[in-house]
C-alpha positions as a LaTeX table, in Angstrom:
\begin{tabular}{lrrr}
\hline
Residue & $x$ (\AA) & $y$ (\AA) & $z$ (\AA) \\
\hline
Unk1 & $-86.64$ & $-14.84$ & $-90.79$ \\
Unk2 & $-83.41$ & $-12.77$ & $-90.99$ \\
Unk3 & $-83.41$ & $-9.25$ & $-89.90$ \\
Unk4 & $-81.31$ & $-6.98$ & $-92.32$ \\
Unk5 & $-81.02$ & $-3.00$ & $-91.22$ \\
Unk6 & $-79.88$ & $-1.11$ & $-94.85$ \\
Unk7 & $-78.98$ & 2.52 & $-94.28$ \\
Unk8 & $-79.52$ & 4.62 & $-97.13$ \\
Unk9 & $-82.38$ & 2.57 & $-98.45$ \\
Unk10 & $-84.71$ & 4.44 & $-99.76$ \\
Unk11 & $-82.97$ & 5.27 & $-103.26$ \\
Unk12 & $-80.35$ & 4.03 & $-105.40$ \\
Unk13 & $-78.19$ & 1.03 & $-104.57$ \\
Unk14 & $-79.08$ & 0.53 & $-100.96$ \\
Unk15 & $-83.22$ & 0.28 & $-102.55$ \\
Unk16 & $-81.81$ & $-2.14$ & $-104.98$ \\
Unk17 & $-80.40$ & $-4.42$ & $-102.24$ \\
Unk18 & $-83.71$ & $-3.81$ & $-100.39$ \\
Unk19 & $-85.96$ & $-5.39$ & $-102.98$ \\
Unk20 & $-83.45$ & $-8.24$ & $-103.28$ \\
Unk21 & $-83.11$ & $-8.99$ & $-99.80$ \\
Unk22 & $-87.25$ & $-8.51$ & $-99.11$ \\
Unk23 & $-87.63$ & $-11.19$ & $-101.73$ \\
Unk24 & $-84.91$ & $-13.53$ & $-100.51$ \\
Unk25 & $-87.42$ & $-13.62$ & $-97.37$ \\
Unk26 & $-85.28$ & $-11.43$ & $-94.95$ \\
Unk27 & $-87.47$ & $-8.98$ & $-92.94$ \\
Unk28 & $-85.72$ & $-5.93$ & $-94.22$ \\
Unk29 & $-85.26$ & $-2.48$ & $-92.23$ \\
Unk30 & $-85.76$ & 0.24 & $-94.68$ \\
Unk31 & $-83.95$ & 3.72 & $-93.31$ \\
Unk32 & $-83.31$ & 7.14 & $-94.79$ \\
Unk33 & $-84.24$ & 10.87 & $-94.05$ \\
Unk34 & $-87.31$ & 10.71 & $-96.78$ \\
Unk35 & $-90.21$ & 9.12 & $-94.77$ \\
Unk36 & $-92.25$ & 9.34 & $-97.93$ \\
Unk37 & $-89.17$ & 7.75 & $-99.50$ \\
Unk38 & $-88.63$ & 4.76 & $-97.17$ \\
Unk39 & $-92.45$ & 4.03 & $-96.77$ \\
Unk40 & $-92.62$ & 3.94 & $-100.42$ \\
Unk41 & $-89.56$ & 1.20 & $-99.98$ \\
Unk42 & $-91.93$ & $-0.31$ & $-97.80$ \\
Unk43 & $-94.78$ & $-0.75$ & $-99.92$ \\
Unk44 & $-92.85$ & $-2.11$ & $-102.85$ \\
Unk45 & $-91.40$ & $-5.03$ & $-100.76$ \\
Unk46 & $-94.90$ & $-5.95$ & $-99.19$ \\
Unk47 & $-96.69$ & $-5.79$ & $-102.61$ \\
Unk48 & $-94.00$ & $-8.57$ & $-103.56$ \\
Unk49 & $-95.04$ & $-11.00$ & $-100.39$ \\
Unk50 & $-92.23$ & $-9.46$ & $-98.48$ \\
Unk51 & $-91.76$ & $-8.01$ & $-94.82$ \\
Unk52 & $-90.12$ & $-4.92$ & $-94.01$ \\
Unk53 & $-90.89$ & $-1.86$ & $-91.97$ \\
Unk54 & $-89.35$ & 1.73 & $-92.52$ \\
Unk55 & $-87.01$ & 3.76 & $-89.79$ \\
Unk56 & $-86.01$ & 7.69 & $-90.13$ \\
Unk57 & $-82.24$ & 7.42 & $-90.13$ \\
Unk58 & $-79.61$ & 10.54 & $-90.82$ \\
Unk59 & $-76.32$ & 8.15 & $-90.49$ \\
Unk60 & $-74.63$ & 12.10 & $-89.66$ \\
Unk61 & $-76.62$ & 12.10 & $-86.77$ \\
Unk62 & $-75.02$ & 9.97 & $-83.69$ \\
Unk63 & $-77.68$ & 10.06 & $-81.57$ \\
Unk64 & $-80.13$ & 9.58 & $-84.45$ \\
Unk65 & $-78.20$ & 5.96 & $-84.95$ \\
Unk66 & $-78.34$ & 5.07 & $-81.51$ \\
Unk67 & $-82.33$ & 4.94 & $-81.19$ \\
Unk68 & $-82.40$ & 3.07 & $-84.61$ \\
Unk69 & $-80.45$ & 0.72 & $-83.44$ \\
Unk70 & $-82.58$ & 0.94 & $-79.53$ \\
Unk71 & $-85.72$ & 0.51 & $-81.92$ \\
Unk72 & $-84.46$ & $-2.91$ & $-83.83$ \\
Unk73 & $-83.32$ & $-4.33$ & $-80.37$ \\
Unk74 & $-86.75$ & $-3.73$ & $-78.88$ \\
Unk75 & $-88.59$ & $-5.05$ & $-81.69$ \\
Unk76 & $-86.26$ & $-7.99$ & $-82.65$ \\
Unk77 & $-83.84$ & $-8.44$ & $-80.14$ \\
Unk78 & $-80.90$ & $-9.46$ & $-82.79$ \\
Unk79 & $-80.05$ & $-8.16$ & $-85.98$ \\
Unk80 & $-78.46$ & $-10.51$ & $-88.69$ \\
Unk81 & $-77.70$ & $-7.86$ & $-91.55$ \\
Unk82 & $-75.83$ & $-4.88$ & $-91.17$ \\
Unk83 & $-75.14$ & $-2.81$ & $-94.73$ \\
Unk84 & $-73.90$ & 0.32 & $-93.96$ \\
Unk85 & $-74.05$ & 2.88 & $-96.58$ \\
Unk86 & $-74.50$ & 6.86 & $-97.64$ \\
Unk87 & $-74.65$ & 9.50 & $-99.99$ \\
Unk88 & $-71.27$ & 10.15 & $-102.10$ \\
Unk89 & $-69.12$ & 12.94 & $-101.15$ \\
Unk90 & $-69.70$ & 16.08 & $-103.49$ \\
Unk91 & $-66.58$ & 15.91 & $-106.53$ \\
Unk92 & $-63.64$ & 18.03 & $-106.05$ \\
Unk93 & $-60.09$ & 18.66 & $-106.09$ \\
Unk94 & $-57.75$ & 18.67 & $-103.26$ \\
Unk95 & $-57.21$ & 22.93 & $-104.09$ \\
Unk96 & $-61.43$ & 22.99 & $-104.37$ \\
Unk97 & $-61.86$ & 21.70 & $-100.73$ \\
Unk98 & $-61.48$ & 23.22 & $-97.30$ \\
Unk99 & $-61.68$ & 22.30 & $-93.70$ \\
Unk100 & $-65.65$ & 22.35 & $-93.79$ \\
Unk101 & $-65.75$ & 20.01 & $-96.96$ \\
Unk102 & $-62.99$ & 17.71 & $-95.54$ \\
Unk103 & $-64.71$ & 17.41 & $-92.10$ \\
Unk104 & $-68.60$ & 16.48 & $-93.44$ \\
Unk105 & $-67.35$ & 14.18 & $-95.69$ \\
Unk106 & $-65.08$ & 12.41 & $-92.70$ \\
Unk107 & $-68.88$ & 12.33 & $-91.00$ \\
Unk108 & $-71.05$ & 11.09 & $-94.04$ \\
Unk109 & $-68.34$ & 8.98 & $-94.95$ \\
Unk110 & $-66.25$ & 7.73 & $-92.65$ \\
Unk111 & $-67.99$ & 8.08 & $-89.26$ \\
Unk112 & $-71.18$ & 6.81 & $-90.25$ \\
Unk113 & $-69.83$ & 3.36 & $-90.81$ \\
Unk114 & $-67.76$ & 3.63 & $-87.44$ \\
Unk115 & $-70.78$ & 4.90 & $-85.62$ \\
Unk116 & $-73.41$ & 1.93 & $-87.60$ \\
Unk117 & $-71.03$ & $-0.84$ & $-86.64$ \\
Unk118 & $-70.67$ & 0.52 & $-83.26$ \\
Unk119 & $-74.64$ & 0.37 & $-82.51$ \\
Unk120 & $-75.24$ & $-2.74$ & $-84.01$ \\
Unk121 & $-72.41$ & $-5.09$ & $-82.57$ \\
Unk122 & $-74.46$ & $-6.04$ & $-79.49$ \\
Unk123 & $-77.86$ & $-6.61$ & $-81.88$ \\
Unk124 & $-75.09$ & $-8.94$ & $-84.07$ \\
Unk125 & $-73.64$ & $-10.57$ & $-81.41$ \\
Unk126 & $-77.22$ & $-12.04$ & $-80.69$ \\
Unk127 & $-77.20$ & $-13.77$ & $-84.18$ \\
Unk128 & $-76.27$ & $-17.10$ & $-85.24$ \\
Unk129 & $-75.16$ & $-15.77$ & $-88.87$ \\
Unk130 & $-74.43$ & $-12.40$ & $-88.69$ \\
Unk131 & $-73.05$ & $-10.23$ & $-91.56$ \\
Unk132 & $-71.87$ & $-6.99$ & $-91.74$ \\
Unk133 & $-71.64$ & $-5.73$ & $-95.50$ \\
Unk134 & $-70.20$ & $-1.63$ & $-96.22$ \\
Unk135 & $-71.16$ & $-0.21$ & $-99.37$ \\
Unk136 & $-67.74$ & 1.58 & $-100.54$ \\
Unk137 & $-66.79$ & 2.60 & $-103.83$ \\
Unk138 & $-63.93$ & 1.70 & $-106.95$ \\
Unk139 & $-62.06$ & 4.34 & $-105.53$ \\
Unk140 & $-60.89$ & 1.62 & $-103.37$ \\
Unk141 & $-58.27$ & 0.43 & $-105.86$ \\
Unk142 & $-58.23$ & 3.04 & $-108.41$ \\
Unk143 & $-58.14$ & 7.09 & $-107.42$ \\
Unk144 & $-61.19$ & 8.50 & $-109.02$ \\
Unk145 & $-60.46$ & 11.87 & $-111.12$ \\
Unk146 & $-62.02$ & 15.07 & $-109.18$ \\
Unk147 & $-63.04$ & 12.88 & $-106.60$ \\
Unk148 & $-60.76$ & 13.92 & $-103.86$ \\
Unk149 & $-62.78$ & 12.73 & $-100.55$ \\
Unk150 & $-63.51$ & 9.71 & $-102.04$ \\
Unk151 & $-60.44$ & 8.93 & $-102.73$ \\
Unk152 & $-59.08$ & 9.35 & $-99.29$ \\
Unk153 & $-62.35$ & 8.24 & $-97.03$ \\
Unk154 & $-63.45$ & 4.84 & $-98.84$ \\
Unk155 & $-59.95$ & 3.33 & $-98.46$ \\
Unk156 & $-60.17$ & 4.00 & $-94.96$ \\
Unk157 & $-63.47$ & 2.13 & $-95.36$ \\
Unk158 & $-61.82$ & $-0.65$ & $-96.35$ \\
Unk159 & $-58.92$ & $-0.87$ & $-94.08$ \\
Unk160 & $-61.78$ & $-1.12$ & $-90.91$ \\
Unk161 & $-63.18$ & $-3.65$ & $-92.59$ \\
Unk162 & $-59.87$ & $-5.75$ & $-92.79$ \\
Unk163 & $-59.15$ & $-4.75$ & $-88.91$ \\
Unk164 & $-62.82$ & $-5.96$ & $-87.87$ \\
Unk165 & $-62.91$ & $-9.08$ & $-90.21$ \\
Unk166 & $-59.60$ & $-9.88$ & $-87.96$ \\
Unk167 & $-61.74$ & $-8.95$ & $-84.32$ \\
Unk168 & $-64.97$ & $-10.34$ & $-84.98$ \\
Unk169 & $-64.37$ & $-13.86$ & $-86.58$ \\
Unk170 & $-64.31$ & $-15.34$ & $-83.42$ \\
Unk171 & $-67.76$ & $-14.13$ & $-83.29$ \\
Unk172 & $-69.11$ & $-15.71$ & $-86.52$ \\
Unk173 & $-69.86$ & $-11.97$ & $-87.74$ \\
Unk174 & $-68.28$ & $-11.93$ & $-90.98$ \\
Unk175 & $-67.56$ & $-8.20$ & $-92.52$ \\
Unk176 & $-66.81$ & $-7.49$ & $-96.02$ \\
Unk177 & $-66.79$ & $-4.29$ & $-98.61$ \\
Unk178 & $-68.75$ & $-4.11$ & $-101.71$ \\
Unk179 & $-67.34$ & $-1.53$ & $-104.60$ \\
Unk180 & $-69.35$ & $-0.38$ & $-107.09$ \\
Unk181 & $-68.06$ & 0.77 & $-110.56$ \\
Unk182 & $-70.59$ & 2.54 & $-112.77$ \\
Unk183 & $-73.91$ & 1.64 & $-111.75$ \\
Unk184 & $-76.73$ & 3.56 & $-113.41$ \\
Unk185 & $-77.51$ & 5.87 & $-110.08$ \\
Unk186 & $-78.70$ & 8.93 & $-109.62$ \\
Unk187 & $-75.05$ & 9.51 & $-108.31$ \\
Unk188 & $-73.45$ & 8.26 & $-111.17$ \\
Unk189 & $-76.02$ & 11.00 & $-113.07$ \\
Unk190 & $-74.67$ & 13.66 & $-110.82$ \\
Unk191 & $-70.99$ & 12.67 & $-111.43$ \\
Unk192 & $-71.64$ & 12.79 & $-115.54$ \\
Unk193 & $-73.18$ & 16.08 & $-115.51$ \\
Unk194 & $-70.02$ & 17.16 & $-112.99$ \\
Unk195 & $-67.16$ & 15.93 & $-115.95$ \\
Unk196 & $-69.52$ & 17.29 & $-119.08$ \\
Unk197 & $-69.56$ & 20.98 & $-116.50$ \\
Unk198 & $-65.70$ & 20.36 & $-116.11$ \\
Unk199 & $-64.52$ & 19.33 & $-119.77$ \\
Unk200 & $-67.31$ & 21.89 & $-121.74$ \\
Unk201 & $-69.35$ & 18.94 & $-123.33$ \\
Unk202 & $-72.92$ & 17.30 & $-123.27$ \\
Unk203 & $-73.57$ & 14.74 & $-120.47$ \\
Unk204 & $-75.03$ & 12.25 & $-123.63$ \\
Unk205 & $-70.99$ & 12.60 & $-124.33$ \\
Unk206 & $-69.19$ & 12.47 & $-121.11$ \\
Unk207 & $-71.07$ & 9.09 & $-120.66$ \\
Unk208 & $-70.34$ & 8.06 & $-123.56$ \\
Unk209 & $-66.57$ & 8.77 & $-122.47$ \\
Unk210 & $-67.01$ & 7.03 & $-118.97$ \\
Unk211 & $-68.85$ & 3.87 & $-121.17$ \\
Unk212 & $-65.87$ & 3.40 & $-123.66$ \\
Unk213 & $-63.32$ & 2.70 & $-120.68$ \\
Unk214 & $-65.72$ & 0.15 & $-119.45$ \\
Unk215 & $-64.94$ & $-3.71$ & $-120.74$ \\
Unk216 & $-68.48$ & $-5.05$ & $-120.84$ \\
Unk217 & $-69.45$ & $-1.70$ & $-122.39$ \\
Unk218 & $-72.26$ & $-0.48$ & $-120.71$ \\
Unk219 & $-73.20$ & 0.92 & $-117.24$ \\
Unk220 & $-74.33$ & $-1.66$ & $-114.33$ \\
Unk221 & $-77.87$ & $-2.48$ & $-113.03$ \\
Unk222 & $-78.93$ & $-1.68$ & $-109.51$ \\
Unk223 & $-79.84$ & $-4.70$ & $-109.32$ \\
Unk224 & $-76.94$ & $-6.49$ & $-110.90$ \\
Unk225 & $-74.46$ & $-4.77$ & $-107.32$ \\
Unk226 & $-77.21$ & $-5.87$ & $-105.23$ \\
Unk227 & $-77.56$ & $-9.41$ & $-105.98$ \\
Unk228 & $-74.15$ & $-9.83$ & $-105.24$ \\
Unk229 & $-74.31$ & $-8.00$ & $-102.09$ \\
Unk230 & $-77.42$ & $-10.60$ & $-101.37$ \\
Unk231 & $-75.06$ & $-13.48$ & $-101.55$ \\
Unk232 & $-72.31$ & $-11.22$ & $-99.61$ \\
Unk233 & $-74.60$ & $-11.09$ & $-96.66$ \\
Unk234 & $-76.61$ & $-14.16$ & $-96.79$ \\
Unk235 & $-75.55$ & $-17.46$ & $-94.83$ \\
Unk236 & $-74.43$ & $-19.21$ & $-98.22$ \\
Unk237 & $-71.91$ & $-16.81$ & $-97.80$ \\
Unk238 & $-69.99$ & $-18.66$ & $-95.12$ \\
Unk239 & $-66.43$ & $-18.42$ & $-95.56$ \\
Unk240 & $-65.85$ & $-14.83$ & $-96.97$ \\
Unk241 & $-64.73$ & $-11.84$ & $-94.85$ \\
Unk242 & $-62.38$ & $-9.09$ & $-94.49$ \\
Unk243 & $-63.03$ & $-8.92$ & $-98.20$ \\
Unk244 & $-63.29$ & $-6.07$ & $-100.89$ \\
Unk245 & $-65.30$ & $-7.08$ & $-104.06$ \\
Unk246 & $-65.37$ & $-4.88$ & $-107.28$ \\
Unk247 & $-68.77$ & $-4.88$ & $-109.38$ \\
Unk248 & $-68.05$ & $-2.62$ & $-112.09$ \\
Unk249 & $-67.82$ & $-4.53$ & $-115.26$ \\
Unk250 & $-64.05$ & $-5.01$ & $-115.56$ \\
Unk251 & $-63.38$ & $-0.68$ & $-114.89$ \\
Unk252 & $-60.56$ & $-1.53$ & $-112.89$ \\
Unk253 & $-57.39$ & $-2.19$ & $-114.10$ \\
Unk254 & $-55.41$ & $-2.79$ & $-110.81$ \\
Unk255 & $-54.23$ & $-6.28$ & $-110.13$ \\
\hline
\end{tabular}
């Protein structure tokens, strides 16, 4: 049975790849700061025959990461599944944001995959298939409008995936990025309200808005990311890394 540690788990996308990968048979680590939240996580992927077990995990806390990651080597002694992942920066323009905003979004954004990857490489290195998945956003090929942080931090997401791809394939630990368009989150709520505050509409119209510019016409399923990020990280995946894959419906118009 694979081991798969999912920060963030307990909501949204990184719960969507949770159920997946409980069902796919992978003993899956649920973490988050909600115990309630995680445990609930839990429950879900036992009542559907699978195994997991839930971990209090603030990725903006270094020592906080450090024990998760002394916790899954004591119990397991390997870990085959790294998906790092967090909470979106808060919207904004470069003239809304000052050193404060810029430097906890660096930490939530930025230095929590650093920090992730960091702990887990020795747990990794003790796998015969290990894979190393970061959740990232579109804004990795397309600036997002009022999302300043985003803009700049994801990218940089990206480019450390590229440089590790490079270091660890001589490992077998393949590491690729995952971008999601718009998936029907409660982030993706939160950035609707945000452009129906800034334009002076109703959110039932500045989806609408966001819908039109989408291809397939509609918003994604959690679970329609996270069964690609299942493949991503399983062993069937076995010649893919260094990678950035889009799942947003056709959004993106960049080549």
């Amino acid at each position: 049975m694979r081991i798969a540690l999912i920060a963030a788990s307990s909501k949204g996308l990184g719960r969507a790849l949770a159920l997946e990968l409980g069902a796919a048979g992978n003993h899956v680590v649920v973490t988050g700061r909600d115990a309630a939240a995680t445990d609930e996580v839990v429950g879900e992927i036992a009542s559907r025959g699978g195994s997991a077990e839930a971990m209090r995990l603030d990725v903006t806390d270094p020592a906080g990461i450090e024990d998760t990651m002394a916790k899954v080597g004591r119990s397991h002694g390997r870990l085959d599944v790294l998906v790092t992942n967090a909470g979106g920066p808060p919207p904004g323009s470069f003239e809304d944001l000052d050193d404060a905003g810029w430097q906890t979004a660096f930490e939530l954004t930025l230095m929590s995959v650093v920090r992730l990857l960091r702990g887990a490489l020795p747990l990794l290195r003790h796998s015969d298939a290990a894979r190393v998945l970061a959740f990232t956003s579109s804004s990795l090929f397309q600036p997002i409008e009022n999302l300043t942080l985003s803009n700049v931090f994801r990218p940089a997401i990206r480019a450390l995936v590229k440089d590790l791809s490079l270091g660890l394939a001589k490992d077998g630990i393949l590491v690729n990025a995952i971008a999601p368009g718009r998936i029907a989150t409660e982030r993706i709520a939160v950035l609707d309200a945000d452009r129906a505050r800034r334009l002076g509409i109703p959110a039932d119209e500045a989806k609408a808005r966001e819908v039109a510019r989408i291809p397939l016409g509609r918003y994604g399923e959690p679970r329609e990311f996270a069964r690609v990020a299942a493949f991503l990280v399983s062993p069937e995946n076995s010649y893919m890394t260094g990678q950035a894959v889009l799942v947003d419906g056709g959004l993106v118009r960049a080549l």
